[in-house]
N, CA and C atoms as a LAMMPS dump frame, in Angstrom:
ITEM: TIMESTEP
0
ITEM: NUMBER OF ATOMS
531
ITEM: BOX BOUNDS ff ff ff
-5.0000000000000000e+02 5.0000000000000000e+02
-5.0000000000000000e+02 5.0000000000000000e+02
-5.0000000000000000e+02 5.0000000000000000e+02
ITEM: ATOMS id mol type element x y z
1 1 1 N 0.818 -1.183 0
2 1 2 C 0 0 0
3 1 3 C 0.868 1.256 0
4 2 1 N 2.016 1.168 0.74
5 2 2 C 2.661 2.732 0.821
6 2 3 C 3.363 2.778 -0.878
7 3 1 N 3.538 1.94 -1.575
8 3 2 C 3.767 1.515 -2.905
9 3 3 C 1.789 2.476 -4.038
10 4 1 N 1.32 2.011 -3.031
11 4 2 C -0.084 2.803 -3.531
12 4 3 C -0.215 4.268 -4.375
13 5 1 N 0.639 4.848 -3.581
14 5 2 C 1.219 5.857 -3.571
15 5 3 C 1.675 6.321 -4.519
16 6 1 N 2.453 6.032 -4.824
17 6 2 C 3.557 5.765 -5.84
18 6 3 C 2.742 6.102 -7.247
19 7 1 N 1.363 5.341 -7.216
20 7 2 C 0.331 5.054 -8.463
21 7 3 C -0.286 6.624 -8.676
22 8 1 N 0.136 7.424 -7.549
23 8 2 C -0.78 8.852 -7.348
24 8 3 C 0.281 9.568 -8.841
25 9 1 N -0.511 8.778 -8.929
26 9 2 C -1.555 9.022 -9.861
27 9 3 C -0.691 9.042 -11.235
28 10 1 N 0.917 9.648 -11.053
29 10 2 C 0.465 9.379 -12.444
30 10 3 C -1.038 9.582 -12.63
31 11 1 N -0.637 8.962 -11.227
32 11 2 C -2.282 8.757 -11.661
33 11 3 C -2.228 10.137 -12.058
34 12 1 N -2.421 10.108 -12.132
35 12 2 C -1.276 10.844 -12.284
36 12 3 C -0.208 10.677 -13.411
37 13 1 N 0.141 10.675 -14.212
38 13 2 C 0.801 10.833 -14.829
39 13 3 C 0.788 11.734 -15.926
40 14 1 N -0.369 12.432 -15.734
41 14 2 C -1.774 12.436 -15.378
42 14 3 C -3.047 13.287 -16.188
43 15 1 N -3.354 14.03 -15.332
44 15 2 C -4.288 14.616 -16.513
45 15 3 C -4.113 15.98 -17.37
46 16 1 N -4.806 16.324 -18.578
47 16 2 C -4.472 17.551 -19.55
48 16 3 C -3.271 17.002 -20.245
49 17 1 N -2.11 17.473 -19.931
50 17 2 C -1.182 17.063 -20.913
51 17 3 C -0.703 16.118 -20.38
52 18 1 N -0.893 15.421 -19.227
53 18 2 C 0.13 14.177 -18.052
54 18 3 C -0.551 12.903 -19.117
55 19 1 N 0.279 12.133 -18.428
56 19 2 C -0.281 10.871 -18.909
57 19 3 C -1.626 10.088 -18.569
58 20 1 N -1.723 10.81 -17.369
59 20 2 C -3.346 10.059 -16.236
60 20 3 C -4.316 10.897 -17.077
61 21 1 N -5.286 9.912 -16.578
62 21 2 C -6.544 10.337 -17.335
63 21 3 C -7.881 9.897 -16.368
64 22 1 N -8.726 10.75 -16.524
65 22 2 C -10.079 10.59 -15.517
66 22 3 C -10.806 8.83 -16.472
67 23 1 N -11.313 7.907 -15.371
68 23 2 C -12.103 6.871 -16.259
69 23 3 C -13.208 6.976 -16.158
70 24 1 N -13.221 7.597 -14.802
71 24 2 C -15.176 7.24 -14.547
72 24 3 C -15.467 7.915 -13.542
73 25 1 N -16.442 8.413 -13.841
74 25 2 C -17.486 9.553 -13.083
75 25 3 C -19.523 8.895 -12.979
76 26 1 N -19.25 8.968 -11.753
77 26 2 C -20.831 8.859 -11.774
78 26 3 C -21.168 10.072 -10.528
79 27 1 N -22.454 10.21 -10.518
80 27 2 C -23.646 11.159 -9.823
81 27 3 C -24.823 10.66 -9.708
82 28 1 N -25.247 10.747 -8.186
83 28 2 C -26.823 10.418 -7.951
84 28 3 C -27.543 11.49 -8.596
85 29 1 N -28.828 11.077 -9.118
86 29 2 C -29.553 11.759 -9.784
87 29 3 C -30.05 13.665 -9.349
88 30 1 N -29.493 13.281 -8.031
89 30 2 C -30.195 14.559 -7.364
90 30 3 C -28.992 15.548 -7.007
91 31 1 N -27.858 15.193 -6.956
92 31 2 C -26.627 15.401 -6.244
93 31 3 C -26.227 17.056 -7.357
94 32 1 N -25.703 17.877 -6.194
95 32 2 C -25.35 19.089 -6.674
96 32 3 C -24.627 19.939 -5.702
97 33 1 N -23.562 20.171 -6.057
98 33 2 C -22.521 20.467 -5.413
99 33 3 C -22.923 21.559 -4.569
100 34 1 N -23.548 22.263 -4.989
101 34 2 C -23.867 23.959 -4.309
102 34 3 C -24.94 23.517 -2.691
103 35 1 N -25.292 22.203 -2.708
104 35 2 C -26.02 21.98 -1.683
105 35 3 C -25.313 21.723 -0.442
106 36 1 N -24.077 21.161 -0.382
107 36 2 C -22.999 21.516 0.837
108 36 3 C -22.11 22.248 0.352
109 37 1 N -21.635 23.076 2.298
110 37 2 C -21.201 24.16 2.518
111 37 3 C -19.99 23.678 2.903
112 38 1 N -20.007 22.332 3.828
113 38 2 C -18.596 22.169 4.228
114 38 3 C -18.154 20.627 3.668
115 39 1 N -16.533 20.279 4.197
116 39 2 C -16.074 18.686 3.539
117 39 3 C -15.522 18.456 5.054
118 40 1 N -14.736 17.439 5.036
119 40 2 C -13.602 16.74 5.301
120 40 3 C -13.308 15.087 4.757
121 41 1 N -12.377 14.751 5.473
122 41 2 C -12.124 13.309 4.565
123 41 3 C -12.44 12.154 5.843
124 42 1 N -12.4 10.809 4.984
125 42 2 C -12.175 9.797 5.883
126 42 3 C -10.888 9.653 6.011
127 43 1 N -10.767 9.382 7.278
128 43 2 C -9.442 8.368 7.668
129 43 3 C -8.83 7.577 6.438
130 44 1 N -7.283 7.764 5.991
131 44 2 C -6.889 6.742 5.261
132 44 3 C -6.089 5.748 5.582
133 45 1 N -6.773 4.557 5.31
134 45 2 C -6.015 3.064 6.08
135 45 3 C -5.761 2.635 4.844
136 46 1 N -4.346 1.871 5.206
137 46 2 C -3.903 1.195 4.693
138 46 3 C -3.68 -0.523 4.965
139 47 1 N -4.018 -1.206 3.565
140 47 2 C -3.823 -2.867 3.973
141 47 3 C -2.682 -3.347 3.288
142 48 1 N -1.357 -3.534 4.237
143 48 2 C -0.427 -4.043 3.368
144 48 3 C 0.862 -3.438 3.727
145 49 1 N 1.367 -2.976 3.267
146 49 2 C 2.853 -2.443 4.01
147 49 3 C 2.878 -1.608 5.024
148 50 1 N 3.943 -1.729 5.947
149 50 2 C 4.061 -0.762 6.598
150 50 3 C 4.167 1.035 6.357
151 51 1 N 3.561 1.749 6.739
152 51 2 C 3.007 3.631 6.631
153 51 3 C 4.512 4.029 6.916
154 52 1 N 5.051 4.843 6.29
155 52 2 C 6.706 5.929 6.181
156 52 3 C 6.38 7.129 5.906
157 53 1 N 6.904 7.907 6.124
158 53 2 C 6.96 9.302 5.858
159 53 3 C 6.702 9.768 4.593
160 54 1 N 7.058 8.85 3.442
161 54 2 C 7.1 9.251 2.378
162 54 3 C 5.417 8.782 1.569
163 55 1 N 4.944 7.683 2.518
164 55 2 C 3.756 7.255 2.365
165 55 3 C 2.446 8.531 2.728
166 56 1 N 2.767 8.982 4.181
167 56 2 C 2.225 9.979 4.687
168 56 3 C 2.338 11.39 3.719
169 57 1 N 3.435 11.311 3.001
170 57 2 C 3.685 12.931 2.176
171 57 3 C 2.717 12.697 0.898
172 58 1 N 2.902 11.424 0.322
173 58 2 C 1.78 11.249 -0.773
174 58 3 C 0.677 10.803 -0.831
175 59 1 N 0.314 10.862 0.584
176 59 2 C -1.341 11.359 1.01
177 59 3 C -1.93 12.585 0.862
178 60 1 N -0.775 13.425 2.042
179 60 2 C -1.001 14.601 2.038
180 60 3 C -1.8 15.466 0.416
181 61 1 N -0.457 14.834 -0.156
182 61 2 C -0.306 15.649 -1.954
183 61 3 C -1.663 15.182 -2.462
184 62 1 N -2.395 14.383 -2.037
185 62 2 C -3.294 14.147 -2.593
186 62 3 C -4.765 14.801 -2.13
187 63 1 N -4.538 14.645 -0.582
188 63 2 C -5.729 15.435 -0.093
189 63 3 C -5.831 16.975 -0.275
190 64 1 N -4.396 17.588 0.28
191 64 2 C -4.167 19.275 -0.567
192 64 3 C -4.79 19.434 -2.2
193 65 1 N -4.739 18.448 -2.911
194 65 2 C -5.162 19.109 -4.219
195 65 3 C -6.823 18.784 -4.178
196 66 1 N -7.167 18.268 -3.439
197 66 2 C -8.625 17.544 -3.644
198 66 3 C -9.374 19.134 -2.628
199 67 1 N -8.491 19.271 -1.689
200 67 2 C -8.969 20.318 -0.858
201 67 3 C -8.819 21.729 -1.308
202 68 1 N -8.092 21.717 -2.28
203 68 2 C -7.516 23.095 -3.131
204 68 3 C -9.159 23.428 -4.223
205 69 1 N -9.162 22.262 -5.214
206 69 2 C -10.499 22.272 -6.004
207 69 3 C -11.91 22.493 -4.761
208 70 1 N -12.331 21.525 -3.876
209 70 2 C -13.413 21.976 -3.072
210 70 3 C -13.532 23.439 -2.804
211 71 1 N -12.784 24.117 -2.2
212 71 2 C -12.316 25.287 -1.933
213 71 3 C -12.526 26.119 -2.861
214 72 1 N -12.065 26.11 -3.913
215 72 2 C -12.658 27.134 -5.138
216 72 3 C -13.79 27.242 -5.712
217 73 1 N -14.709 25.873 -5.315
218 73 2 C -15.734 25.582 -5.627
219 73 3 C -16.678 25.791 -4.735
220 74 1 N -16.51 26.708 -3.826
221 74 2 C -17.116 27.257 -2.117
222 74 3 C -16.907 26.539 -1.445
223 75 1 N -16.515 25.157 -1.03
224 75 2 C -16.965 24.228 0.286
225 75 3 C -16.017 24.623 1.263
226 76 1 N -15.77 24.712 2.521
227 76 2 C -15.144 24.942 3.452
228 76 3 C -14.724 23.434 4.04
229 77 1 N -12.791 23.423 4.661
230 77 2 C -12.901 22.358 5.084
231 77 3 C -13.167 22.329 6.774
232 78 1 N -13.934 20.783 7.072
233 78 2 C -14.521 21.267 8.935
234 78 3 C -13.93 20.231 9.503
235 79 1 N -13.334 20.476 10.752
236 79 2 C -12.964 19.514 11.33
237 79 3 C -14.132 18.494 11.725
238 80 1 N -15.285 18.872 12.387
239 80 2 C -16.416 18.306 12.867
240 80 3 C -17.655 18.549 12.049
241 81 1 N -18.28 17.831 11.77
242 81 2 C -19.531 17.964 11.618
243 81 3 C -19.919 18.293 9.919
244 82 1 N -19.209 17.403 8.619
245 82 2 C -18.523 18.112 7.725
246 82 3 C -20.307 17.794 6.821
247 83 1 N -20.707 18.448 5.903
248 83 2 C -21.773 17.941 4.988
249 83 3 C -21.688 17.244 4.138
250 84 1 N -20.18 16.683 3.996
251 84 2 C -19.945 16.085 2.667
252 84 3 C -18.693 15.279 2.968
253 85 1 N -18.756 13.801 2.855
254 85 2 C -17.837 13.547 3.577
255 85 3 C -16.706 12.751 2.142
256 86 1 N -15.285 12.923 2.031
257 86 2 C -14.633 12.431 1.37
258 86 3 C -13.726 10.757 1.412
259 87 1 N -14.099 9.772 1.113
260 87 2 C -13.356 8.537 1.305
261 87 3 C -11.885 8.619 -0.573
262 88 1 N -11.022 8.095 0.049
263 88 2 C -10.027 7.934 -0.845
264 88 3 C -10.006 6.433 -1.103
265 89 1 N -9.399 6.019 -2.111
266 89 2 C -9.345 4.547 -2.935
267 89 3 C -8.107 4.343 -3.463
268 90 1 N -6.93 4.015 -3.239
269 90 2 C -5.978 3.741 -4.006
270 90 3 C -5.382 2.479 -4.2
271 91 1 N -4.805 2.383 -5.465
272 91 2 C -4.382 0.728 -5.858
273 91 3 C -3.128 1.527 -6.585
274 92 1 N -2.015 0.776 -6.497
275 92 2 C -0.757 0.71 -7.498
276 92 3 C -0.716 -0.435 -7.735
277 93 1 N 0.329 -0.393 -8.883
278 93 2 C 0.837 -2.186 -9.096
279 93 3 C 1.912 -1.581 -10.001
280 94 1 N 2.946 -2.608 -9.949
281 94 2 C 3.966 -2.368 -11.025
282 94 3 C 3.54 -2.974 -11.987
283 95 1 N 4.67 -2.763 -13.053
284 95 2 C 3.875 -2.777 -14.325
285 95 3 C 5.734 -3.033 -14.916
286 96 1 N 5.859 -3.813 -16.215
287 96 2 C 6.917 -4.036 -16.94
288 96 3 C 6.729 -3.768 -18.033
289 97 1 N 7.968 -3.009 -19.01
290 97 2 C 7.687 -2.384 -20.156
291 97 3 C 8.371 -3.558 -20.892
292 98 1 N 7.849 -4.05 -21.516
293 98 2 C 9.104 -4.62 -22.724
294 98 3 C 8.661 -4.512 -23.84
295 99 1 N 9.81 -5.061 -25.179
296 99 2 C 10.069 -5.268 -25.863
297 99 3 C 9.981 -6.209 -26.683
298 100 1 N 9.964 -6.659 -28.196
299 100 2 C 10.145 -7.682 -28.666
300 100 3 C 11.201 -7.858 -29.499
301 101 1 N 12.003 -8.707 -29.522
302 101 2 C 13.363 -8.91 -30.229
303 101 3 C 13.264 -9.288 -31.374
304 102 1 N 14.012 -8.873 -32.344
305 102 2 C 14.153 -8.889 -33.426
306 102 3 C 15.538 -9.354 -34.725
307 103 1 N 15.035 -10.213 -35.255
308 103 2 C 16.366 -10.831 -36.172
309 103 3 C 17.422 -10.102 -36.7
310 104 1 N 16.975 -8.791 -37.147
311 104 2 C 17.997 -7.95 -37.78
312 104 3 C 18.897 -7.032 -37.101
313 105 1 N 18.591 -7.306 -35.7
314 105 2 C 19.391 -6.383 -34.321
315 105 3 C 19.729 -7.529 -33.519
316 106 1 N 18.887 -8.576 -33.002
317 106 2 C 19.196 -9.008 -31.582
318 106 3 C 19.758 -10.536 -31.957
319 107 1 N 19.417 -11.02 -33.213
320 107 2 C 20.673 -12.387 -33.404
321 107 3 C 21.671 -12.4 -33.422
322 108 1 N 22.532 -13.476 -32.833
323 108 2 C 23.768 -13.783 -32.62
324 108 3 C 24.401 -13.253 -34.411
325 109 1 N 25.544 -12.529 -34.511
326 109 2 C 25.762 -12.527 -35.846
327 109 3 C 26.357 -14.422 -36.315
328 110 1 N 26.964 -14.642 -35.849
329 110 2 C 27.737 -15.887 -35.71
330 110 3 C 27.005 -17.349 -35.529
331 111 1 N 26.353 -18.02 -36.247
332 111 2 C 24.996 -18.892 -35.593
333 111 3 C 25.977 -20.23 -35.671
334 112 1 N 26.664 -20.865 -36.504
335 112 2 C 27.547 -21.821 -36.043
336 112 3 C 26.954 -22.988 -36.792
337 113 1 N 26.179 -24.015 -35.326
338 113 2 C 25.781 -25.18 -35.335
339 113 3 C 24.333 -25.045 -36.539
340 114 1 N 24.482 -26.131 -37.148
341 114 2 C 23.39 -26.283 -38.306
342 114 3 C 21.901 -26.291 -36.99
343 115 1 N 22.146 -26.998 -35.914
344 115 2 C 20.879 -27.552 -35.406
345 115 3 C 20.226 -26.138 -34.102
346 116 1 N 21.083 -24.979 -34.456
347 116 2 C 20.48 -23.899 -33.815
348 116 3 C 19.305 -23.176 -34.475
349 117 1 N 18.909 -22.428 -33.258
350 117 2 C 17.731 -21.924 -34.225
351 117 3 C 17.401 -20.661 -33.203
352 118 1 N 16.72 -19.812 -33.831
353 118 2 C 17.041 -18.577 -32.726
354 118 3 C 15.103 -17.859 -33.325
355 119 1 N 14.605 -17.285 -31.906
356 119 2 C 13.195 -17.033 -31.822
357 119 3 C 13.438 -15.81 -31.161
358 120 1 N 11.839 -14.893 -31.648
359 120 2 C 11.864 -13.869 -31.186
360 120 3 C 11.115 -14.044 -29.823
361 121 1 N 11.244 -12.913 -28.735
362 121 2 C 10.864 -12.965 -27.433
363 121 3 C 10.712 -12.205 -26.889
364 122 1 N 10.327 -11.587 -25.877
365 122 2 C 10.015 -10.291 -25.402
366 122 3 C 11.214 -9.923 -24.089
367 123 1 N 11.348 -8.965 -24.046
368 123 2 C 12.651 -8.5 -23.489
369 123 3 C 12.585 -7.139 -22.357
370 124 1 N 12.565 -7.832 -21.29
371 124 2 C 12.301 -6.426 -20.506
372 124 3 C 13.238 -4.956 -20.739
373 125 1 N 12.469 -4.09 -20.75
374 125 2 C 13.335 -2.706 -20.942
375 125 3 C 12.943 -1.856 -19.682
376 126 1 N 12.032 -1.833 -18.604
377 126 2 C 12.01 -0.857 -17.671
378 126 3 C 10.679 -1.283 -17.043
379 127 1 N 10.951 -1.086 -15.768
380 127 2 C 9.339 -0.833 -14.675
381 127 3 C 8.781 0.475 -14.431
382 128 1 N 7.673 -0.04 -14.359
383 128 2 C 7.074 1.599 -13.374
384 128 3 C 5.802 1.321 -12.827
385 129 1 N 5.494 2.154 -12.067
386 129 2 C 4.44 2.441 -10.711
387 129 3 C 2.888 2.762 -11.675
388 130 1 N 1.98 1.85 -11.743
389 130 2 C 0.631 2.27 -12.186
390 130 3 C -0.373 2.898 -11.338
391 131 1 N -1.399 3.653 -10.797
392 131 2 C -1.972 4.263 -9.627
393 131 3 C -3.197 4.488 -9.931
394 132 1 N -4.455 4.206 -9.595
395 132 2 C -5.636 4.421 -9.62
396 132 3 C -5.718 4.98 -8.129
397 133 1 N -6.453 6.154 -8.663
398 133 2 C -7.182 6.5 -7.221
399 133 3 C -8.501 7.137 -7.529
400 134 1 N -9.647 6.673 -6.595
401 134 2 C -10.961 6.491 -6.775
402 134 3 C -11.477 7.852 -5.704
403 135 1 N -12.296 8.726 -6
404 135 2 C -12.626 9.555 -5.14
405 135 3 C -14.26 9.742 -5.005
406 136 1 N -14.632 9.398 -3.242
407 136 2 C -16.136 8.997 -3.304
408 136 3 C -16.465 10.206 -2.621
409 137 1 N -17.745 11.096 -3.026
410 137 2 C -18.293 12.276 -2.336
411 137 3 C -19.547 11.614 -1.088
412 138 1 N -19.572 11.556 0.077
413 138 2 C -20.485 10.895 0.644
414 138 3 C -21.2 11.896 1.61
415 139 1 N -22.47 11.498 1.764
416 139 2 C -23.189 12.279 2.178
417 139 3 C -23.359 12.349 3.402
418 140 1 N -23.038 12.234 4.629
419 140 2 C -22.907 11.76 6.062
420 140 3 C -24.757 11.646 6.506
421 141 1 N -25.258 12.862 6.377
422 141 2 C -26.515 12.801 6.956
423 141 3 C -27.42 11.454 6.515
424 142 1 N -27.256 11.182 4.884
425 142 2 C -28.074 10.303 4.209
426 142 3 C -27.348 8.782 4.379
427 143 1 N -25.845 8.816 4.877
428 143 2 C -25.195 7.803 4.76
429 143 3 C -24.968 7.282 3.44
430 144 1 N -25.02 8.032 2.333
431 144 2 C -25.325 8.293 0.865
432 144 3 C -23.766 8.232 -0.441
433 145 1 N -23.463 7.469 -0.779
434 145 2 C -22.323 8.049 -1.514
435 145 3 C -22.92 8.934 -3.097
436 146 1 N -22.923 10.258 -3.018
437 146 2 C -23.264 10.826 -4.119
438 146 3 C -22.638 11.303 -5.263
439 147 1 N -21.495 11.089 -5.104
440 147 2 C -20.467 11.213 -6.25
441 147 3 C -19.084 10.399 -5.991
442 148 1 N -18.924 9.901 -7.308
443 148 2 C -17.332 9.269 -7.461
444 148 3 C -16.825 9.348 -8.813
445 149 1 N -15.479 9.331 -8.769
446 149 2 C -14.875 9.795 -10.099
447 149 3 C -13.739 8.785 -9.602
448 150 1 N -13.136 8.036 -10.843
449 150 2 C -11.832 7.554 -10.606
450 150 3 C -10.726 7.909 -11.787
451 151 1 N -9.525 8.357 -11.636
452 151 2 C -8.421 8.744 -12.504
453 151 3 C -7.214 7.778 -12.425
454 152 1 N -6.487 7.546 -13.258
455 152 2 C -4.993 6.713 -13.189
456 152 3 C -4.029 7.021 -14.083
457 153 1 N -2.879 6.861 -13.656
458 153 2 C -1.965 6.785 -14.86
459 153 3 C -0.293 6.225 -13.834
460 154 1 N 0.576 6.692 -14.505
461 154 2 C 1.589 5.915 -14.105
462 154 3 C 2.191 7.153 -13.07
463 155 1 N 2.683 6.49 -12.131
464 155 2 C 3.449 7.4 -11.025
465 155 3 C 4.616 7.947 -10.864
466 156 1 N 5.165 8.672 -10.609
467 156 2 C 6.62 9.288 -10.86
468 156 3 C 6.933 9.077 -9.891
469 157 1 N 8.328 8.818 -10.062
470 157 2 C 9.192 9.014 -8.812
471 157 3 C 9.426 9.344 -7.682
472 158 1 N 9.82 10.974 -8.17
473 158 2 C 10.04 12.005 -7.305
474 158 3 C 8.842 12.681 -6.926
475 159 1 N 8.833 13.22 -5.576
476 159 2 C 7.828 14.058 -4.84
477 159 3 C 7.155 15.122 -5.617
478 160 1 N 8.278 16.109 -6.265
479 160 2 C 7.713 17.393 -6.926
480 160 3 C 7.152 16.704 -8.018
481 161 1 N 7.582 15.976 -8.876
482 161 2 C 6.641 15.374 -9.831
483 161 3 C 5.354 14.871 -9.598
484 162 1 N 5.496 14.321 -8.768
485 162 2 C 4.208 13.631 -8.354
486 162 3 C 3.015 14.817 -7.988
487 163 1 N 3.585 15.747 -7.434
488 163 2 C 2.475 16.627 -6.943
489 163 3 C 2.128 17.528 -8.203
490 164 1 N 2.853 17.6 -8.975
491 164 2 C 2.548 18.168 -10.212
492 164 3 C 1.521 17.467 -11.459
493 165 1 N 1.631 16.465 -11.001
494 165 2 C 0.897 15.209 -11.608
495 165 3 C -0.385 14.988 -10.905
496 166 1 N -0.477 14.801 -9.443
497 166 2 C -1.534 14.844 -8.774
498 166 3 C -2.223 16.166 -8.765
499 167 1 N -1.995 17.467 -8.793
500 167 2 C -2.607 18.791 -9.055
501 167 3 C -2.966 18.929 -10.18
502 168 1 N -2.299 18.686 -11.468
503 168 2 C -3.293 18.099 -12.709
504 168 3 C -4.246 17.239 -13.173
505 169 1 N -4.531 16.245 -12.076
506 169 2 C -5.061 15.274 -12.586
507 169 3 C -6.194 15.418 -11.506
508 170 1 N -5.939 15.892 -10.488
509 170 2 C -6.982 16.533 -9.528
510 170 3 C -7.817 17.485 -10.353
511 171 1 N -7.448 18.566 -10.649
512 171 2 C -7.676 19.567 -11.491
513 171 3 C -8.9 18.795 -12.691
514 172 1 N -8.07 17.763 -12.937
515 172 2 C -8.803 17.231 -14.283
516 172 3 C -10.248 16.811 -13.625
517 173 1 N -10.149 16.043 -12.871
518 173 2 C -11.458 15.101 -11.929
519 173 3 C -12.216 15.963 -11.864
520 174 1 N -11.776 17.229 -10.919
521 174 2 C -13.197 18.042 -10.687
522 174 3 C -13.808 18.984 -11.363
523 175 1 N -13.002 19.222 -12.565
524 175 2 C -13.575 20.181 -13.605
525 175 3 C -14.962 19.729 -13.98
526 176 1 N -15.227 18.164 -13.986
527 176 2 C -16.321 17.253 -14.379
528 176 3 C -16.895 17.257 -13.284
529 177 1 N -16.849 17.922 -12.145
530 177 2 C -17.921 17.775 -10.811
531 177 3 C -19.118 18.619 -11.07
C-alpha cells in the first residue's frame, strides 16, 4: 500500500497534458454540489505495508489538491460535523515495459551449429508504478455516496513530480464535478 502511492496518480501521470486520465465519473440523480457548505475526509487506512513518511507525504499531496479544487468551488474544510464527507481509494501495481526482439538487431551474428535456431521474445526494458485512485463524495446525513470519479496513470518518482501530476489530474477530476 505505501507503494499505492507511488500510483498517485500518475495517476497521475496524469491529466491535460500528463499521462493520467479521468475513467469514470458517476452522480446520484439529485446530487449538486452547491447543496454543501462544508467537507472533510475519511481516515486513510492502509492494507499491506508498513506507513513511512514518504507514504504519509503522498497522502497529504493528494488530499491538498482535492482540498484546493473543493475550496474554489465554495466548500469549506470542517474539522467536525462536515456535509460532505470524502473517502479515498488507491491501488498501485507495477507494471513491466518490454520489448520484442528482433532478427535484424538481436541475433547472434555468428549462428555456427546447423541444429540452432534462434526465436523472437520479449525483453524487458524498464518498470514503473501504475496508480488508480478512486474519489467517493459521501453524504454523512443520508449515509449516501453521491459522487465518485476515478483517474490513473503511471506514477513518478520524485515528490515534486508527483504533486505536479496529482494537481493536474486533480484539477482534471473536478472540472467534471
Amino acid at each position: 500500500m505505501k507503494n499505492i502511492f507511488f500510483v498517485l496518480l500518475v495517476l497521475t501521470g496524469l491529466w491535460g497534458c500528463s499521462a493520467a486520465r479521468v475513467s469514470n465519473i458517476e452522480a446520484t440523480d439529485n446530487f449538486t454540489l452547491t447543496n454543501y457548505k462544508t467537507f472533510n475526509f475519511y481516515e486513510v487506512t492502509n492494507n499491506g505495508e508498513p506507513v513511512d513518511a514518504q507514504y504519509n507525504n503522498r497522502i497529504a499531496i493528494l488530499k491538498n489538491a482535492i482540498q484546493q479544487q473543493l475550496t474554489a468551488k465554495g466548500l469549506t474544510l470542517a474539522p467536525t460535523n462536515p456535509d460532505l464527507l470524502i473517502n479515498l481509494g488507491i491501488v498501485t501495481t507495477e507494471k513491466v515495459q518490454t520489448r520484442q526482439t528482433d532478427f535484424r538487431t538481436d541475433a547472434p551474428k555468428y549462428i555456427g551449429q546447423r541444429r540452432y535456431s534462434w526465436k523472437s521474445q520479449q525483453v524487458e526494458v524498464g518498470r514503473y508504478r501504475q496508480g488508480t485512485v478512486s474519489v467517493h463524495l459521501v453524504d454523512p446525513s443520508k449515509d449516501e455516496l453521491v459522487w465518485q470519479g476515478t483517474m490513473e496513470g503511471i506514477i513518478p518518482k520524485k515528490d515534486a513530480a508527483l504533486e505536479k501530476e496529482v494537481n493536474a489530474g486533480v484539477t482534471k477530476l473536478f472540472s467534471k464535478l
